[in-house]
C-alpha positions as CSV (number, residue, x, y, z in Angstrom):
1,X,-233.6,-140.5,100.3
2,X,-234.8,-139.8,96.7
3,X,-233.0,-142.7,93.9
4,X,-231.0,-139.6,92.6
5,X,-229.8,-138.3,95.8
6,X,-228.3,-141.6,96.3
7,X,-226.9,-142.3,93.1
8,X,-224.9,-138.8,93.4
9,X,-223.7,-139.5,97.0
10,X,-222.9,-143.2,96.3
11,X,-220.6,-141.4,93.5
12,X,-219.0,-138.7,95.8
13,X,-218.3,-141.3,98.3
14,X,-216.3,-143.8,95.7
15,X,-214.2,-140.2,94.5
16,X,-213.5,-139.7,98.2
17,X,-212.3,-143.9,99.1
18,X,-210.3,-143.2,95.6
19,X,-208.3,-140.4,96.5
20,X,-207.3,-141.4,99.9
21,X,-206.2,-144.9,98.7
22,X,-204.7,-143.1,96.1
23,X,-203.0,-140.7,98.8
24,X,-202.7,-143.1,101.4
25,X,-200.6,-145.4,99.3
26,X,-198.3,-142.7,98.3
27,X,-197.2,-141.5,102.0
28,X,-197.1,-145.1,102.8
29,X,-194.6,-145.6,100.3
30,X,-192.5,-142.6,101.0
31,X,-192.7,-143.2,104.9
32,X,-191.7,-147.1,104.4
33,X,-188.8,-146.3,101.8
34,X,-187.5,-143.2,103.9
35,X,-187.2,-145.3,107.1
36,X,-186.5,-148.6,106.0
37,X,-182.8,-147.8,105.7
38,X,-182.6,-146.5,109.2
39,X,-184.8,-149.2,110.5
40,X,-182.4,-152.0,109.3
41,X,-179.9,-150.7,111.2
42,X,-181.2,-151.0,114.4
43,X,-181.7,-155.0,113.6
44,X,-185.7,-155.2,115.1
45,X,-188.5,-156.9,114.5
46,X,-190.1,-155.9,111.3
47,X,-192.9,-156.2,113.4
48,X,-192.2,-153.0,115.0
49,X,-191.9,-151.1,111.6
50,X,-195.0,-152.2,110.2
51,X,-196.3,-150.5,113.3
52,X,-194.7,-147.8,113.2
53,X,-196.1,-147.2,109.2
54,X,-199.4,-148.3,110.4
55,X,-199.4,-145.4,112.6
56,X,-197.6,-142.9,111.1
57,X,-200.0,-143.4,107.5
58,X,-203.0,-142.2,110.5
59,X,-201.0,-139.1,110.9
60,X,-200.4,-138.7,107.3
61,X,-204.2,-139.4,106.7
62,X,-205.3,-136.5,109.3
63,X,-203.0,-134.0,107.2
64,X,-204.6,-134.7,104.0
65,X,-208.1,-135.8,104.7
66,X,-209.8,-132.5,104.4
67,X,-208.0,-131.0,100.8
68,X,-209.0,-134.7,99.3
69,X,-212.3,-134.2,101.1
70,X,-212.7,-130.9,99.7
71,X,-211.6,-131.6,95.7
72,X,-213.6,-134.7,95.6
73,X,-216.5,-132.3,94.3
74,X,-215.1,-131.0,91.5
75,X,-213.7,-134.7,90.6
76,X,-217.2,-136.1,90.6
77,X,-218.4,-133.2,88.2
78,X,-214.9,-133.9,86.1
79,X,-216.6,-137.4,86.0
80,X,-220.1,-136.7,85.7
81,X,-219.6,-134.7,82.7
82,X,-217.1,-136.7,80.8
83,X,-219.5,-139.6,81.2
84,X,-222.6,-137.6,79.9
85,X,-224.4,-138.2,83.5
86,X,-224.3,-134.4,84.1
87,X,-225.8,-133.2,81.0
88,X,-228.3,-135.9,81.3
89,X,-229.2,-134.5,85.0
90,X,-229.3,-131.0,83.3
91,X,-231.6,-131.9,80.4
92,X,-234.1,-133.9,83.1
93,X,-234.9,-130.6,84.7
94,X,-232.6,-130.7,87.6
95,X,-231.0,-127.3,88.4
96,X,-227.8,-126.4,88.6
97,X,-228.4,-125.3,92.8
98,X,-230.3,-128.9,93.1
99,X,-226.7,-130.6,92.2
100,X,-224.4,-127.9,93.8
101,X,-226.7,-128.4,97.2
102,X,-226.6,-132.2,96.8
103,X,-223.0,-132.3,96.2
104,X,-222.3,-129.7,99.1
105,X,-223.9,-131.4,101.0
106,X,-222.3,-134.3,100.4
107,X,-218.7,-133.1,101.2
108,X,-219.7,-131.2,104.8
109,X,-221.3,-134.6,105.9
110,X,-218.2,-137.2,104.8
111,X,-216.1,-133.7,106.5
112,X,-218.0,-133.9,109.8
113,X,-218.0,-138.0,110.1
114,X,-214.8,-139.0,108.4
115,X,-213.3,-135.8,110.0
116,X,-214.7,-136.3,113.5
117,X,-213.3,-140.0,113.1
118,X,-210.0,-139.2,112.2
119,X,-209.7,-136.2,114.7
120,X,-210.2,-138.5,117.6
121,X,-208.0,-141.1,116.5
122,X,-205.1,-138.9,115.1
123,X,-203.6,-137.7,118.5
124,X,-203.3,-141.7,119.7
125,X,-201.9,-142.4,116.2
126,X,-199.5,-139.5,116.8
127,X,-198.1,-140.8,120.3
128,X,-197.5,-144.3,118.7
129,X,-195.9,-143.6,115.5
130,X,-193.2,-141.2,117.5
131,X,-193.3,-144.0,120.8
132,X,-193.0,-146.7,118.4
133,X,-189.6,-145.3,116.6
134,X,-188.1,-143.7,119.0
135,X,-188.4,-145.7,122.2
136,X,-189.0,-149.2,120.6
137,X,-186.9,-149.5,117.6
138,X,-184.4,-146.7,117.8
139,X,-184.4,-146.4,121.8
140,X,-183.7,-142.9,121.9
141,X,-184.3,-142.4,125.8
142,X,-184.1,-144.2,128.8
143,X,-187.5,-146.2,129.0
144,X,-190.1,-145.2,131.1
145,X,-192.6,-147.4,133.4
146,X,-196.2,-145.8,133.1
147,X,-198.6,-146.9,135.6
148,X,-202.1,-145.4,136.4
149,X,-201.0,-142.2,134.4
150,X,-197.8,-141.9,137.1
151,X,-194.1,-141.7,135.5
152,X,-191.6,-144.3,137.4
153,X,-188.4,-143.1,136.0
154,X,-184.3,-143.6,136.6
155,X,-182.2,-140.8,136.3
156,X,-178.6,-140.7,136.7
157,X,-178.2,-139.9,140.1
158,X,-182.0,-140.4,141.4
159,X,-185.4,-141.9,141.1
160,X,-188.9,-140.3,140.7
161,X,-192.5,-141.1,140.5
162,X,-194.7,-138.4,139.6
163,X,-198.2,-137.7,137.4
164,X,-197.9,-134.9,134.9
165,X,-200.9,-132.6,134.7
166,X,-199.9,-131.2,131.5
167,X,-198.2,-132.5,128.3
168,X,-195.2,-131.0,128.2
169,X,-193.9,-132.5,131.6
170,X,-193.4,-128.7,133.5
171,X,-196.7,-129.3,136.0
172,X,-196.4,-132.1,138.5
173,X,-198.9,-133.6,141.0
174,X,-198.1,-136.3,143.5
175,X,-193.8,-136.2,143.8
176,X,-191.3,-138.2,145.1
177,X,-187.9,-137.5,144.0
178,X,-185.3,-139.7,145.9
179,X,-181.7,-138.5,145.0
180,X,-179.1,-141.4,145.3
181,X,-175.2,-140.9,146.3
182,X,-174.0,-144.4,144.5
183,X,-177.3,-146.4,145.8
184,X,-177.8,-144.9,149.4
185,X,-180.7,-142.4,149.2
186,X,-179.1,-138.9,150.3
187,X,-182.0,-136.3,150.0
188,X,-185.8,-137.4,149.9
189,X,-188.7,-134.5,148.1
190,X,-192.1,-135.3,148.7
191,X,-194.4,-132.8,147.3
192,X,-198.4,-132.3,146.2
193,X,-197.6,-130.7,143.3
194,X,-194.9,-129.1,141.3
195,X,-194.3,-126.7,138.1
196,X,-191.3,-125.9,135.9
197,X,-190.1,-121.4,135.5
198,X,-187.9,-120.2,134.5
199,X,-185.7,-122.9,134.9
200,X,-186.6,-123.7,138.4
201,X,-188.5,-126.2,140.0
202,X,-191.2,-124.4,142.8
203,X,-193.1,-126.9,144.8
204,X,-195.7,-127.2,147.0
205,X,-196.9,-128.8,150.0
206,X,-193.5,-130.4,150.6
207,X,-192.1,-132.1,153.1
208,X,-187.8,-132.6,152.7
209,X,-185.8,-135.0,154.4
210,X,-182.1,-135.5,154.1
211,X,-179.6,-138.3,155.4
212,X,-177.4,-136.1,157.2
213,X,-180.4,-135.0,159.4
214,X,-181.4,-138.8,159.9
215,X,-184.5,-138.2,157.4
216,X,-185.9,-136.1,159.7
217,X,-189.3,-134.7,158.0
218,X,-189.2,-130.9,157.4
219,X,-192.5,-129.5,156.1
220,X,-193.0,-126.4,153.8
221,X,-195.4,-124.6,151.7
222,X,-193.1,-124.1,149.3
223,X,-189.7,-125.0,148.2
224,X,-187.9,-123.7,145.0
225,X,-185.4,-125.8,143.6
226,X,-182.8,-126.1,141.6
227,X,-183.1,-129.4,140.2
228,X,-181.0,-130.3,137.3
229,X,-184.4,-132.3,136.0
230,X,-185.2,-131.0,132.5
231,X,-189.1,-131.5,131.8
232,X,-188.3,-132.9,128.5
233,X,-186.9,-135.6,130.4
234,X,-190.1,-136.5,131.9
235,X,-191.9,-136.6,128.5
236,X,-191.9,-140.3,127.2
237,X,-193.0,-138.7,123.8
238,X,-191.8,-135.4,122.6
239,X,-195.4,-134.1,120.9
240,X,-195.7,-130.9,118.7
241,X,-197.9,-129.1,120.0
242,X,-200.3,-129.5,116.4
243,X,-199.8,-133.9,117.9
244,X,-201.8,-133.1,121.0
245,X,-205.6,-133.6,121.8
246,X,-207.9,-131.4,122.7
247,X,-207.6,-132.4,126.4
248,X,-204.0,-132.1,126.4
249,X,-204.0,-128.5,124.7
250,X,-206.6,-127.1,127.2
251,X,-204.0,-128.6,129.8
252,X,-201.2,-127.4,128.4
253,X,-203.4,-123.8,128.2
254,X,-204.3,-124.0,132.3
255,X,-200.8,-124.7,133.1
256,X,-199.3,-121.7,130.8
257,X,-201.9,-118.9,132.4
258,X,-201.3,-120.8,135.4
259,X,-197.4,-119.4,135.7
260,X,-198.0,-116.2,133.4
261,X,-196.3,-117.8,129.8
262,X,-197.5,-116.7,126.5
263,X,-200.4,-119.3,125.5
264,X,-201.3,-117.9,122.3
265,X,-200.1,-120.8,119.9
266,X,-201.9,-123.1,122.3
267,X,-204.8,-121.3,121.8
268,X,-204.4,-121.3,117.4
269,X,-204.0,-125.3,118.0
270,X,-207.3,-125.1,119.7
271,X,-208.7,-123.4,117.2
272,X,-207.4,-125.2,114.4
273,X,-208.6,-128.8,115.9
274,X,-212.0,-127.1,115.8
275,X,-211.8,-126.0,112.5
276,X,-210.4,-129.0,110.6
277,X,-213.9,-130.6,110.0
278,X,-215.1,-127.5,108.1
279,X,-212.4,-127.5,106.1
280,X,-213.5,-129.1,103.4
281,X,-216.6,-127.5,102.7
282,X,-214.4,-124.3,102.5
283,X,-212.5,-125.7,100.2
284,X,-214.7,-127.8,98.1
285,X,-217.7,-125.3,97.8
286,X,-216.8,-122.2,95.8
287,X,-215.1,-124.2,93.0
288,X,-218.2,-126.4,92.7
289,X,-220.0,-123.5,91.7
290,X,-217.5,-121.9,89.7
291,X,-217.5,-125.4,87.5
292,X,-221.2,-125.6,87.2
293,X,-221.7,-121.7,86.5
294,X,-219.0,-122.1,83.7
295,X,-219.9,-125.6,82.2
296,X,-221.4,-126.1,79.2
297,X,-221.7,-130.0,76.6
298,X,-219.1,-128.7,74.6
299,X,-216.8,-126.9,77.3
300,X,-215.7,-128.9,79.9
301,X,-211.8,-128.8,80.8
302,X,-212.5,-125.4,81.1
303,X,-214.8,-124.8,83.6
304,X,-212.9,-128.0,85.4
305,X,-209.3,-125.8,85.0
306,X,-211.2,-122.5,86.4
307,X,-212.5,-124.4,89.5
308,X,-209.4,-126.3,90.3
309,X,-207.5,-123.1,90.2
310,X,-209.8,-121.6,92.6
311,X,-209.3,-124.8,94.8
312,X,-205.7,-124.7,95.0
313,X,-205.9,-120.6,95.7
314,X,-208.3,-121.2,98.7
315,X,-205.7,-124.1,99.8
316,X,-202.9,-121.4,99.4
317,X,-204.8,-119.1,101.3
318,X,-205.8,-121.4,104.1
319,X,-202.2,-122.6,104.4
320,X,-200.7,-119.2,104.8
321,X,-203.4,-118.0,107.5
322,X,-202.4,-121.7,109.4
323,X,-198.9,-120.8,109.3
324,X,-198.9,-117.3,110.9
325,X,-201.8,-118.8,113.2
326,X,-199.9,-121.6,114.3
327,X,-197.0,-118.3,115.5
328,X,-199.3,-116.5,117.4
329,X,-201.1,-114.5,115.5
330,X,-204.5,-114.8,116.6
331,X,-206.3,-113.1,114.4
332,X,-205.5,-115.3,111.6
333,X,-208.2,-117.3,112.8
334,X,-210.5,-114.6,112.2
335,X,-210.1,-114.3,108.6
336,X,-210.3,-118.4,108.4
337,X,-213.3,-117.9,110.8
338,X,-214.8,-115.4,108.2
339,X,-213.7,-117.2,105.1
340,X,-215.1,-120.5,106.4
341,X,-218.6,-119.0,107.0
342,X,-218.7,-117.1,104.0
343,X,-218.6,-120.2,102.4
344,X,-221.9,-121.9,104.3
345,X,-223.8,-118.6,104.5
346,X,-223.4,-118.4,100.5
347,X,-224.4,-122.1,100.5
348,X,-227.7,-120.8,102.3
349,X,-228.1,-118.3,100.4
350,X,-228.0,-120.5,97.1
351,X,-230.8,-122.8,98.5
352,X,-232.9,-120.0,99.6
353,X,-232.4,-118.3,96.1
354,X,-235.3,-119.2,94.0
């Protein structure tokens, strides 16, 4: 890589560190002095609430990753120009589509790798930021015993063991339901698998036993219930759907086409986990080249106003199609689809233009 390639990147990468420290450290401090209170009352380890901010300031770093990632452009220019650099770069012979390319190129690489980084880690974060509050400090439900992805859990009036196929706890595989009168067992549901609808339990491949019938073993193909087991009761961590990975939203999808309910904000999460490491490209590239375009040695604020404006407008625009996306509406995500490439086939373009 040329000397001023590096020098450029090396620059773009210290405005990126900069602004998610300087991020960072202010949803650290709201999220520490927001909970703090509550977290006193429950008289835990302060152990437990450094973890918890640990993990929640992941969560808070996957929200704003891509908008810092996508400004950092027009903040290096910001600097480059009140330091003379980029009228120096100018007067050398270097073209205004040499800096823009170098620049955009910068941002869609530290998008993909930080992005990719962050999306992996972000639905893990999620999980133990909520499992960390609610179970271990504020012990909101009764505690679960997760072994080799099976649920061993104590209801009021029964015990059951079961695997969730899906992350919203309404599809089953691998049932045993014991329901207790005091401590004697009193009816016994083994079953291969098992989905929530309509408020009803429907099983399959069960085999029912009750005491009154001395346990004997009756077998079936399947057995609706009605089980006064809510699904959220089998979910140690109650997810938004924008919390879950990739794996768990394509689950969540089978299950949903699987009993005939509506999957289309599944489907926009999908989407939108897809998306999030283009983002910033979208974001960051039109403004870059509204700022260059408009910059001149003695006019600098302005062409730095013009493209920030245009930044926050794309950010408007992108927030509004993400909201009426994440109801449904799934051809939202065709006008981000469109706006997003627009944005790298006019980058192409601009190289190709002579």
């Amino acid at each position: 890589m040329k000397i001023y390639k590096r020098y450029i990147l090396a620059d773009l990468l210290k405005i990126n560190l900069l602004l998610l420290l300087i991020f960072s450290s202010f949803y650290f401090l709201i999220d520490f002095f927001e909970k703090l209170g509550d977290f006193l009352s429950y008289k835990k380890s302060f152990f437990l609430f450094l973890t918890y901010v640990f993990w929640k300031s992941w969560v808070n770093l996957y929200e704003f990753f891509p908008f810092v990632c996508g400004l950092s452009g027009i903040i290096l220019l910001l600097w480059l120009a009140r330091t003379g650099e980029l009228i120096a770069f100018l007067s050398l012979g270097f073209t205004k589509k040499e800096l823009i390319s170098i620049i955009g190129t910068g941002i869609f690489s530290f998008a993909l790798l930080g992005g990719g980084v962050i999306n992996v880690i972000f639905p893990r974060a999620a999980y133990l930021s909520l499992y960390t509050w609610d179970h271990k400090i504020a012990e909101e439900k009764e505690q679960y015993l997760v072994f080799n992805e099976q649920i061993f859990l104590k209801g009021e009036n029964f015990y059951l063991i079961a695997k969730p196929l899906e992350p919203k706890g309404e599809y089953l595989q691998d049932i045993l339901i014991v329901f207790l009168t005091g401590e004697e067992p009193r009816e016994i549901i083994w079953a291969k698998k098992a989905y929530y609808k309509a408020k009803h339990w429907f099983f399959k491949d069960v085999i029912f036993q009750k005491k009154e019938k001395n346990f004997s073993p009756v077998f079936l193909k399947n057995f609706k219930a009605d089980i006064s087991l809510n699904p959220d009761t089998l979910v140690v961590v109650e997810k938004p759907l924008k919390f879950l990975s990739f794996k768990e939203l394509f689950e969540r999808y089978e299950f949903l086409k699987m009993v005939g309910r509506p999957y289309k904000e599944v489907l926009s999460e999908m989407f939108l986990e897809i998306i999030y490491v283009f983002i910033p490209f979208f974001l960051g590239f039109f403004p870059l080249v509204v700022f260059l375009n408009n910059y001149t040695p003695s006019q600098i604020m302005r062409p730095f106003l013009k493209s920030l404006g245009l930044f926050f407008a794309l950010l408007i625009i992108y927030f509004f199609l993400q909201t009426i996306l994440r109801k449904g509406m799934l051809w939202a995500g065709i006008l981000v689809s469109f706006f997003v490439l627009s944005s790298f086939f006019s980058f192409i373009l601009l190289l190709k233009k002579k």
